[in-house]
C-alpha positions in Angstrom: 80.4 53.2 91.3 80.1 50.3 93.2 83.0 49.0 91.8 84.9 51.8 93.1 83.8 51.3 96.4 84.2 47.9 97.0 88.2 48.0 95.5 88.2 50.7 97.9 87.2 48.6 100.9 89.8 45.9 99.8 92.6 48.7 99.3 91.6 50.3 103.3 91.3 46.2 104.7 94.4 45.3 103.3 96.4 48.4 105.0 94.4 47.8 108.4 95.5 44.0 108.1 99.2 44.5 107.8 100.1 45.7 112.1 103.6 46.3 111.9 103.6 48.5 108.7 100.7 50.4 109.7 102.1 50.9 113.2 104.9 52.2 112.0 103.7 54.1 109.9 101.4 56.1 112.2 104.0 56.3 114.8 106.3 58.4 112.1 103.1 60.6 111.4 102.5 61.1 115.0 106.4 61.9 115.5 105.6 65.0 112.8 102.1 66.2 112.9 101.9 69.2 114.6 100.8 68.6 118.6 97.1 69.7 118.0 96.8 66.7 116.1 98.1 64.6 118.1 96.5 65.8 121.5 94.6 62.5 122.0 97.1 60.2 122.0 99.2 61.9 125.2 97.2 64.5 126.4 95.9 64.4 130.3 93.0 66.4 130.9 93.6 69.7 132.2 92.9 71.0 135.4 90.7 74.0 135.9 93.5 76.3 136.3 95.2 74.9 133.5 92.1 74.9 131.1 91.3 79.4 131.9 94.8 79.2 131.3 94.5 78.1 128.0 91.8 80.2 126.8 92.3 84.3 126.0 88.7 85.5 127.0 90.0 84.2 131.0 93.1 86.0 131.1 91.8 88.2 133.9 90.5 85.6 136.0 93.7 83.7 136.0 95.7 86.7 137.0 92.8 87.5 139.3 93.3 83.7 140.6 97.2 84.3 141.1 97.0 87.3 142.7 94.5 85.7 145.2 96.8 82.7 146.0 94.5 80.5 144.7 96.7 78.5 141.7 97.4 75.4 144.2 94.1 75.1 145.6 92.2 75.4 141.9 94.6 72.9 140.8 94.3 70.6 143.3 92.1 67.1 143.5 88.6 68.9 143.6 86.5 68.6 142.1 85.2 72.2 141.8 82.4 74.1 140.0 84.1 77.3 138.5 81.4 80.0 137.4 83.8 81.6 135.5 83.5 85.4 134.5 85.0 86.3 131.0 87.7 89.5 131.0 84.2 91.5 129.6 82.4 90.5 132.7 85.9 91.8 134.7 85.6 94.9 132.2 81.7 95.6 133.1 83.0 96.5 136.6 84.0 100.4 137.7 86.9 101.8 136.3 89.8 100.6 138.5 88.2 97.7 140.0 90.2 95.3 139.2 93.4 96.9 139.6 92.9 97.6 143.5 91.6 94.0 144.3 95.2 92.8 142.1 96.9 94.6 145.1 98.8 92.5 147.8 96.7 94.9 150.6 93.0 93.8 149.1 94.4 90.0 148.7 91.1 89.3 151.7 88.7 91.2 149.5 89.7 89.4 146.4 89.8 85.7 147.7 86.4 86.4 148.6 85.1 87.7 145.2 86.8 84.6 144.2 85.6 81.8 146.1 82.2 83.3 145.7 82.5 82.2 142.0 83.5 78.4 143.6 81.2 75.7 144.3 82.2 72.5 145.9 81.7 69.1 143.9 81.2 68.5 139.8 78.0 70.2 139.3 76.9 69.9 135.4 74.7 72.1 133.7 72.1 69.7 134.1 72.0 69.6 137.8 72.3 73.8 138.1 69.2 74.4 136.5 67.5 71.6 139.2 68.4 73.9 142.3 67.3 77.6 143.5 70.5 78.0 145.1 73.6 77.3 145.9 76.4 77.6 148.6 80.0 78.6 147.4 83.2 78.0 149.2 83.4 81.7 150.6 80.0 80.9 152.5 77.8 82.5 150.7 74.9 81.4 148.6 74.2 82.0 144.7 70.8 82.2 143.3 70.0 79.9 140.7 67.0 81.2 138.1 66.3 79.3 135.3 64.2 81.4 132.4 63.9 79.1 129.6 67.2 78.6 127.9 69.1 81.0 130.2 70.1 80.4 133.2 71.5 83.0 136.0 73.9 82.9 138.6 72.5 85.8 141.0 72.6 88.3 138.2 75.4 86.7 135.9 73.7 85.0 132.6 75.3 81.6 132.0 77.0 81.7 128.6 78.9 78.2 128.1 78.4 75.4 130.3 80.0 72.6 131.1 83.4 72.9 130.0 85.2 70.0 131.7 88.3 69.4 133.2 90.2 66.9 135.3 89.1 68.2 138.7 85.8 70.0 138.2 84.1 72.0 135.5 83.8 75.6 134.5 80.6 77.4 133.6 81.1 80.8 131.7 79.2 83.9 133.0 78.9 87.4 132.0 79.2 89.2 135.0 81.6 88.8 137.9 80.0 87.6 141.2 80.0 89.9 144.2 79.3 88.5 147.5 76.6 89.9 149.3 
């Protein structure tokens, strides 16, 4: 056994010892692995926008956000703190809800909704559970209660946390945000 292991220490030294064959080699793997694999090596992180984007269970919100005229702003140099409401938080809400605040004519209503889910600067998980409250960028405040291990934001319980991205971070709640 140990035999084993120690040819097998020679075999990985002597491949990690040659540059030019094992560059080249990795470069041709790189050229065909699928991009998943290969997200590392060119990947910039995403911005928030970019990252709800990219996951199913935000689909709402990011219509929600582009309906609202918000894309540039949630895309731009930040950072932000996104609490985040999954499309079953969007679906919690009366029947219809969501279709009249997609409308051009409640575009006022819904930036508000929206920004109320918004605060300014990279706050981590960490640091929300340190504060009682919290001011947004629509001007209101959020109420921060901490029970535990579960957090709330006013009544929305804090489901994932810290999902990072390259101009803030997004917290997922259960429950869309309603200003007061």
């Amino acid at each position: 056994m140990k035999l084993a292991m120690y040819a097998l220490s020679l075999a990985a030294f002597a491949v990690l010892t040659q540059p030019a064959q094992a560059g080249k080699c990795w470069k041709s793997q790189v050229a065909r692995a699928p991009r998943h694999y290969v997200a590392a090596e060119a990947e910039k992180p995403k911005t928030i926008v970019e990252t709800a984007a990219g996951i199913e269970d935000f689909s709402t919100l990011v219509a929600a956000v582009k309906a609202g005229g918000l894309v540039e702003t949630l895309s731009g140099k930040g950072p932000f703190t996104v609490f985040a409401p999954t499309n079953e938080a969007f679906a919690k809400l009366p029947k219809g809800t969501v279709e009249d605040l997609l409308k051009p004519e409640n575009k006022e209503k819904l930036v508000a909704i929206l920004t109320y889910h918004v605060v300014p600067g990279n706050v981590m998980a960490a640091d929300v559970v340190k504060v009682k409250e919290a001011k947004t960028v629509q001007g209101g405040k959020v109420k921060v209660t901490v029970d535990g291990d579960e957090v709330m934001i006013d009544k929305a319980k804090v489901l994932k946390t810290d999902v990072e991205c390259s101009n803030g971070v997004i917290h997922v709640i259960d429950s869309v945000l309603l200003p007061k």
